[in-house]
MARLOSE-133941 format. One line per field, with one value per residue: residue number from 1; chain; x, y, z of N, C-alpha, C in turn. Coordinates in Angstrom, 2 decimals. Example, Ala and Ser with C-alpha at 12.3 -4.5 7.8 and 13.67 -1.06 7.14 Angstrom:
% residues 2
seq [1 | 2] $
mol [A | A] $
n_X [13.19 | 12.85] $
n_Y [-5.69 | -2.25] $
n_Z [7.80 | 7.08] $
ca_X [12.30 | 13.67] $
ca_Y [-4.50 | -1.06] $
ca_Z [7.80 | 7.14] $
c_X [13.20 | 12.90] $
c_Y [-3.30 | 0.03] $
c_Z [7.80 | 7.87] $
***
This chain:
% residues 91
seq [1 | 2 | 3 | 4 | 5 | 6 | 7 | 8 | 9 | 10 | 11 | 12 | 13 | 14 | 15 | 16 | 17 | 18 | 19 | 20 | 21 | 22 | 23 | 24 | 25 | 26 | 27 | 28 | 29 | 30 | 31 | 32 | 33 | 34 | 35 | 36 | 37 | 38 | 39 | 40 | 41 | 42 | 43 | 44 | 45 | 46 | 47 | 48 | 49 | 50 | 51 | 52 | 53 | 54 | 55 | 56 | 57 | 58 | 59 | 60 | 61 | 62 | 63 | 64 | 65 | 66 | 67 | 68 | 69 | 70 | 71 | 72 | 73 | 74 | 75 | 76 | 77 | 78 | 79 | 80 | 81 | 82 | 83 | 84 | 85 | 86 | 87 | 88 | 89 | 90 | 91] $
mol [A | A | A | A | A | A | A | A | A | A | A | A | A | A | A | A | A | A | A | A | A | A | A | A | A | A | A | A | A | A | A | A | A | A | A | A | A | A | A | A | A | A | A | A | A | A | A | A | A | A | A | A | A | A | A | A | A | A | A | A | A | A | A | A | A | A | A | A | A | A | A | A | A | A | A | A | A | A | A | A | A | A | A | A | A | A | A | A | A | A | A] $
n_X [0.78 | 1.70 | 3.98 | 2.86 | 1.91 | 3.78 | 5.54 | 3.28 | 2.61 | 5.40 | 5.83 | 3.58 | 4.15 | 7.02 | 5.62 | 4.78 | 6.71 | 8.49 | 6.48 | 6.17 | 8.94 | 8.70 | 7.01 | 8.32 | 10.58 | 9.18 | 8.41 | 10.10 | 11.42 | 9.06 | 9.83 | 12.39 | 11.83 | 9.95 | 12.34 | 14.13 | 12.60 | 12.34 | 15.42 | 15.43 | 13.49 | 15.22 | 17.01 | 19.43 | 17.91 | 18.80 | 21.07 | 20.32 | 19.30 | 20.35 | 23.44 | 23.80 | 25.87 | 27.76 | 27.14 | 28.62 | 30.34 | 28.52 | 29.10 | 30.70 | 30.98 | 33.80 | 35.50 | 34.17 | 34.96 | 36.06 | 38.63 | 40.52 | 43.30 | 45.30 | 43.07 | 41.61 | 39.73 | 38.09 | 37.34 | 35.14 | 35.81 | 34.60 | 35.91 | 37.60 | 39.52 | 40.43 | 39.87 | 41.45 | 39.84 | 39.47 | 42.29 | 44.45 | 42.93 | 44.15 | 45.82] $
n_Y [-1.19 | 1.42 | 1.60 | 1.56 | 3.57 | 5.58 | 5.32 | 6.20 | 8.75 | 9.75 | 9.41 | 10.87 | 13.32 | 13.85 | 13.85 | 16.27 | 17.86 | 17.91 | 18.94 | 21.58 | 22.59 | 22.72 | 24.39 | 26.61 | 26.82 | 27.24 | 29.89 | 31.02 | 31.25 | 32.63 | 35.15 | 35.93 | 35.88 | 38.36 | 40.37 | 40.57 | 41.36 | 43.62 | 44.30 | 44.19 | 46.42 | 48.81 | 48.61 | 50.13 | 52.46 | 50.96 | 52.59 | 55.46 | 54.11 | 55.57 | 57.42 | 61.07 | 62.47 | 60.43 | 59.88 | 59.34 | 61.04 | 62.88 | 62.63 | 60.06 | 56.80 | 57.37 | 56.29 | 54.19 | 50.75 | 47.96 | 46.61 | 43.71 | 41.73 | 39.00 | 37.16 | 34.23 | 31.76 | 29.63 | 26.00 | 23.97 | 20.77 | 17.54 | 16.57 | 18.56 | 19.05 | 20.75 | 22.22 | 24.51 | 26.80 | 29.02 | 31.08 | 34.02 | 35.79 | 38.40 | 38.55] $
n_Z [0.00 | 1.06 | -0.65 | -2.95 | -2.94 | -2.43 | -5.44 | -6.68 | -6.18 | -6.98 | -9.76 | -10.87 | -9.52 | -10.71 | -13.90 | -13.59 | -12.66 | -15.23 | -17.38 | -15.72 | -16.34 | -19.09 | -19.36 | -18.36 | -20.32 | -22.72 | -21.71 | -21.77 | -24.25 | -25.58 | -24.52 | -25.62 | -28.02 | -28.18 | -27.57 | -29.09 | -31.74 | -30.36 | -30.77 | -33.26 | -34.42 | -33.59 | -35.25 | -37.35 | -40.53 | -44.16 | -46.13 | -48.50 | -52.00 | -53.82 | -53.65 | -54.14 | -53.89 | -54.72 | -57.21 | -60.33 | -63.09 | -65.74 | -68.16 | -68.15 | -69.41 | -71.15 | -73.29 | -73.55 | -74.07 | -72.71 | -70.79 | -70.81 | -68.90 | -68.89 | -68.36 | -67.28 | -68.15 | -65.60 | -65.95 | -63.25 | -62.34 | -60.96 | -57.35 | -56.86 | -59.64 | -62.46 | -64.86 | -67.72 | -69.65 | -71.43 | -71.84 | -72.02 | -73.91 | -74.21 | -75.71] $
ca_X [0.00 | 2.55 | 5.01 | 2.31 | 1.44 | 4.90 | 4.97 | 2.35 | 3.01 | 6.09 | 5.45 | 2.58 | 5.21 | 7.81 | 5.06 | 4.54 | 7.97 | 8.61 | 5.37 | 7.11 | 10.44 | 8.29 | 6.41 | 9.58 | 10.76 | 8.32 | 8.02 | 11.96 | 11.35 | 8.42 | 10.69 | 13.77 | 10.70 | 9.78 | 13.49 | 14.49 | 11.94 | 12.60 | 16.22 | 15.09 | 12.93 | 16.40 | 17.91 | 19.41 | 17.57 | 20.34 | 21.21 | 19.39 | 19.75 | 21.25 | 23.45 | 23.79 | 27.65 | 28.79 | 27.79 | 29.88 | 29.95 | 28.11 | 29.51 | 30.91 | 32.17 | 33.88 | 35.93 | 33.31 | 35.84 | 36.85 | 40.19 | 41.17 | 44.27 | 45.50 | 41.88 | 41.42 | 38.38 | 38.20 | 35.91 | 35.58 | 35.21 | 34.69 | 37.31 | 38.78 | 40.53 | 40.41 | 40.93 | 41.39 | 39.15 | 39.82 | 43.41 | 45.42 | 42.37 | 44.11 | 47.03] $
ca_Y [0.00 | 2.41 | 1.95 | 1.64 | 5.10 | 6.36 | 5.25 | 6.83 | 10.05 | 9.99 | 9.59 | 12.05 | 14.24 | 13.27 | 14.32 | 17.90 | 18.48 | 18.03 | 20.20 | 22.95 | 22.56 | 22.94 | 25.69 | 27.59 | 26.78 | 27.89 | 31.30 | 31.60 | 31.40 | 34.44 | 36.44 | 35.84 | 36.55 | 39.65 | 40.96 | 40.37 | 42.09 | 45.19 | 44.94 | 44.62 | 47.85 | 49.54 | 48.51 | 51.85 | 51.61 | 50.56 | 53.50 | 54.94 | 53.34 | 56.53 | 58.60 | 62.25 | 62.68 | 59.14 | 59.11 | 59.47 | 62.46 | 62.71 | 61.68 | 59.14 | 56.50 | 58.40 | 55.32 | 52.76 | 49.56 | 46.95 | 46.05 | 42.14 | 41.14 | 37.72 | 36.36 | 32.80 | 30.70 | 27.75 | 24.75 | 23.14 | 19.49 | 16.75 | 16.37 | 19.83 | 19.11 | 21.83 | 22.44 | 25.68 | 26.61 | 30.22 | 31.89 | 34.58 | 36.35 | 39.93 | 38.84] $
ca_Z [0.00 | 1.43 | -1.54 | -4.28 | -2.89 | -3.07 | -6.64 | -7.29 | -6.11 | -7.36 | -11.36 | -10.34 | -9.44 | -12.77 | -14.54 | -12.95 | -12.94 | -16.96 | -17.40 | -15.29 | -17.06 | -20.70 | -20.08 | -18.28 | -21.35 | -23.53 | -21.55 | -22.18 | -25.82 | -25.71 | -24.59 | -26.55 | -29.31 | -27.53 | -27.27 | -30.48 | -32.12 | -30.10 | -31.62 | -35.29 | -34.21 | -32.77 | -36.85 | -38.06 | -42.07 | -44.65 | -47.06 | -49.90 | -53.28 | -54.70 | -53.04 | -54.79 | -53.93 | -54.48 | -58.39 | -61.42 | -64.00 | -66.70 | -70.18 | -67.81 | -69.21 | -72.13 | -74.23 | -74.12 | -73.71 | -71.45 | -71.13 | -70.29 | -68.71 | -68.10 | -67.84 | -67.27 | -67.41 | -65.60 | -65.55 | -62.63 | -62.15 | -59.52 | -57.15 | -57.36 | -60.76 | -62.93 | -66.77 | -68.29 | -70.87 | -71.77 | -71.63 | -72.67 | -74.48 | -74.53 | -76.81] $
c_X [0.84 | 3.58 | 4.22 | 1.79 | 2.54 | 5.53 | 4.22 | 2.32 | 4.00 | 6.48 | 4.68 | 3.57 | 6.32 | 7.35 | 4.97 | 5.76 | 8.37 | 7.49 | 6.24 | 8.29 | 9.81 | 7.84 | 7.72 | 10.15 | 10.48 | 8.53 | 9.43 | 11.65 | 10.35 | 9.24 | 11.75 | 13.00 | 10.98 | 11.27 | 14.03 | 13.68 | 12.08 | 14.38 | 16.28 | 14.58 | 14.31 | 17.25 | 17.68 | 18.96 | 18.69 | 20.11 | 20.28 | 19.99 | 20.78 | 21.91 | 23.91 | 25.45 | 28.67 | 28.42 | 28.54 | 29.39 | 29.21 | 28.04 | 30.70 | 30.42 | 32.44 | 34.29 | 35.14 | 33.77 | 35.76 | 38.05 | 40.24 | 42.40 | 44.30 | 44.46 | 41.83 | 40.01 | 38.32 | 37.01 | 36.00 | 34.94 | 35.14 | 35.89 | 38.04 | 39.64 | 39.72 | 40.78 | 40.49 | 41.03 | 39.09 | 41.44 | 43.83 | 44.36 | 42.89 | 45.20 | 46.50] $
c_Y [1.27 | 2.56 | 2.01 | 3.54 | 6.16 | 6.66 | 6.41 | 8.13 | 10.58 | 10.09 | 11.09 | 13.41 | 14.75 | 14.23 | 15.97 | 18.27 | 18.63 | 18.67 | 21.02 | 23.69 | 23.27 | 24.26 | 26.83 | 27.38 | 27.86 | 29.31 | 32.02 | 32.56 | 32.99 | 34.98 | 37.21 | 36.76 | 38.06 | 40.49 | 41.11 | 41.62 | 43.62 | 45.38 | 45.11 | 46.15 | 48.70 | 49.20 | 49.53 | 51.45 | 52.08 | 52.39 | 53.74 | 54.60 | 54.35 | 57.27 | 59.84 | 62.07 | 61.68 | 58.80 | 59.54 | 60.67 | 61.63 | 61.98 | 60.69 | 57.30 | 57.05 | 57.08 | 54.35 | 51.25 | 49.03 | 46.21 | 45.11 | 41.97 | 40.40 | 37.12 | 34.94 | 32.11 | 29.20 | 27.27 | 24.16 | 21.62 | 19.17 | 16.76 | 17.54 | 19.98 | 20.11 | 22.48 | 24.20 | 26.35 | 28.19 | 30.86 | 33.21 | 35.67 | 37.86 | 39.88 | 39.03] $
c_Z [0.00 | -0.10 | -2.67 | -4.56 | -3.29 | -4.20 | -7.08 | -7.68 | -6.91 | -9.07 | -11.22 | -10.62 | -10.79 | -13.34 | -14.26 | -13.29 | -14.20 | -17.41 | -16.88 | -16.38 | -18.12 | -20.10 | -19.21 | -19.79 | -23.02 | -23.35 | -21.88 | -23.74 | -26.39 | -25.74 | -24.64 | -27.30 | -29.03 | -27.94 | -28.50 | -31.73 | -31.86 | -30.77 | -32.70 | -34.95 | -34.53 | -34.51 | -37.00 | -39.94 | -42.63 | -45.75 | -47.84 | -51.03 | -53.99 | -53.92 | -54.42 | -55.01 | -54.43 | -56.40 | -59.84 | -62.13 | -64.95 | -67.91 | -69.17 | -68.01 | -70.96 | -73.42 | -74.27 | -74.75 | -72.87 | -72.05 | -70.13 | -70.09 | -68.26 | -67.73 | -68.46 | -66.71 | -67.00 | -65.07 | -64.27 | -62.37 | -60.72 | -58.76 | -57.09 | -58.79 | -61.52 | -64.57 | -67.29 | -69.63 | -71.84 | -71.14 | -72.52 | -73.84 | -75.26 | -75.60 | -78.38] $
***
């Protein structure tokens, strides 16, 4: 009797205690949520798309070229190996 009771209680108990645990748990997690949120808020916003001062002149770009040096295209395979499928273009 006495030990079927202590048993008893004692799962009883188990049980309560891993409930507790979860929802401490749980309430952790709110208010990570919570906290978090207030530092996205606290994000300074990123730049604007254009700045005024930062772009180029006018009849910028004047020669209308691109100049290649030493460009190499490579394939790459499995394995890291590596074959070279474009060289030396600018000669």
């Amino acid at each position: 009797g006495f030990v079927g009771m202590v048993l008893s209680y004692g799962l009883s108990l188990n049980v309560s205690f891993v409930c507790s645990i979860q929802n401490q748990c749980n309430l952790a997690n709110q208010i990570i949520s919570v906290e978090r949120v207030n530092q996205y808020m606290d994000i300074q916003s990123e730049a604007t798309e254009v700045i005024e001062e930062n772009r180029p002149l006018q009849d910028w770009p004047q020669d209308g070229y691109v100049e290649l040096r030493d460009l190499k295209v490579i394939k790459y395979k499995y394995l890291h190996v590596h074959l070279t499928v474009l060289t030396n273009l600018s000669d």
